[in-house]
C-alpha positions as CSV (number, residue, x, y, z in Angstrom):
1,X,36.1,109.8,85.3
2,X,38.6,110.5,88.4
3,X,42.1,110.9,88.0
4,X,42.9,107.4,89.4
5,X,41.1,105.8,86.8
6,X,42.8,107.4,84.5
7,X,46.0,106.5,85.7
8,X,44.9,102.9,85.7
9,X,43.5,103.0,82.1
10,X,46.9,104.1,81.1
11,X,48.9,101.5,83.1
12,X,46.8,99.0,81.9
13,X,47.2,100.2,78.2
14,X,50.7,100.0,78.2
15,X,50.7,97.0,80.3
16,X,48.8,95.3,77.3
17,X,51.5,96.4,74.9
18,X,54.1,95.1,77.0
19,X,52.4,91.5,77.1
20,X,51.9,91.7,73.6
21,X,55.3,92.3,72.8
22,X,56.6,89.1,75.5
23,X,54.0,87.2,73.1
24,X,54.9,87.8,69.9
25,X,58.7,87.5,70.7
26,X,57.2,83.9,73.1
27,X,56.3,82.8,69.4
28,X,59.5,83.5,67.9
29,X,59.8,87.0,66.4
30,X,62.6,89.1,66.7
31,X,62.3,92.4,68.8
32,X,61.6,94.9,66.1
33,X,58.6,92.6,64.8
34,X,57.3,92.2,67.8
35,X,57.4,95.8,68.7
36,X,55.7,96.8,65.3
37,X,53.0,94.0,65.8
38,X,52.4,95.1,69.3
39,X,52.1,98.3,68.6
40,X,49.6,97.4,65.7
41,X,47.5,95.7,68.3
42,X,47.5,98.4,70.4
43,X,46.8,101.3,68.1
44,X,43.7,99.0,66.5
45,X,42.4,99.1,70.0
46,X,42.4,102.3,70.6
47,X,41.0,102.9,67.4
48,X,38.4,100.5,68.0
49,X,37.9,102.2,71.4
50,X,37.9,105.8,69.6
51,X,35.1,104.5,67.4
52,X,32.4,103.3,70.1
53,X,32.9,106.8,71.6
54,X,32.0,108.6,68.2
55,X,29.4,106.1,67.3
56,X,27.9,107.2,70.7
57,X,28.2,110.9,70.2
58,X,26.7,111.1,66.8
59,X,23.8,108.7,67.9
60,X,22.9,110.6,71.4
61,X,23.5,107.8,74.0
62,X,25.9,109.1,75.9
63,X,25.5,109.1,79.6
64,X,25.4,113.4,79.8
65,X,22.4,112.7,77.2
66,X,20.5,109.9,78.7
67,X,21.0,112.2,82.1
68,X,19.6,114.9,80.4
69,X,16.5,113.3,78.6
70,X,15.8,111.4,82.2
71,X,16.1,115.1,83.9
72,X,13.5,116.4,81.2
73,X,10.9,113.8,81.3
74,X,10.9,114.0,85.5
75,X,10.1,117.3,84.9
76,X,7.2,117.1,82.6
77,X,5.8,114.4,85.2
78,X,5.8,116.6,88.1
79,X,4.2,119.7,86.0
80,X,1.6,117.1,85.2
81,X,0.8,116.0,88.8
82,X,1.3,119.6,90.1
83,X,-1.7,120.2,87.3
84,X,-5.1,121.0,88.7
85,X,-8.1,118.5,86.7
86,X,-9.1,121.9,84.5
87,X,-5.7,122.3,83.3
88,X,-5.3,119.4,82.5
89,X,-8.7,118.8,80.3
90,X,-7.7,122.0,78.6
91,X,-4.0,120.4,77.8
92,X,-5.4,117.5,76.3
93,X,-8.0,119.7,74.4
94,X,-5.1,121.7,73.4
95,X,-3.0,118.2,72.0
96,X,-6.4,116.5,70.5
97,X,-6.5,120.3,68.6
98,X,-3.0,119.7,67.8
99,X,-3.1,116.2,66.3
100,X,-6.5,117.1,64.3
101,X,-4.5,120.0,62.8
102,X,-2.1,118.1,61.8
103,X,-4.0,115.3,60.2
104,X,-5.7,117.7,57.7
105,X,-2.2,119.0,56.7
């Protein structure tokens, strides 16, 4: 994320509490409720907001990760096309080895 963005994120979050607050005291609240349902808005937000992120940490799919797994598996396709016909019949010996083993475990 650049800086500007940043910036803009945090205009724009205080903007929203600001509307919020011309809202509530629109429909007749005095200042101090206002503020305190304002702010509630605003801090369930950003909990909300707070809780996609950590929902996508513990479960992998951030963008670092999907970048990452990408990177890995266009990797493994060039060391298969680099792969000369021999090497590659003893690989797949090799994995049908593999999954035999691991079928009489």
């Amino acid at each position: 994320m650049r800086r500007i963005d940043a910036i803009a994120i945090t205009i724009a979050f205080f903007g929203l509490g600001a509307l919020a607050f011309w809202g509530f005291s629109a429909f007749g609240l005095d200042a101090t409720n206002a503020g305190i349902w304002s702010q509630v808005i605003l801090v369930g937000g950003l909990l909300g907001w707070v809780s996609t992120y950590v929902f996508r940490a513990v479960t992998q799919t951030m963008t670092y990760n999907q970048q990452l797994e990408d990177y890995k598996t266009a990797v493994l396709r060039k060391r298969l096309e680099e792969m000369s016909p021999e090497e590659l019949a003893q690989l797949q010996q090799e994995v049908a080895a593999e999954v035999e083993q691991s079928k009489n475990n």
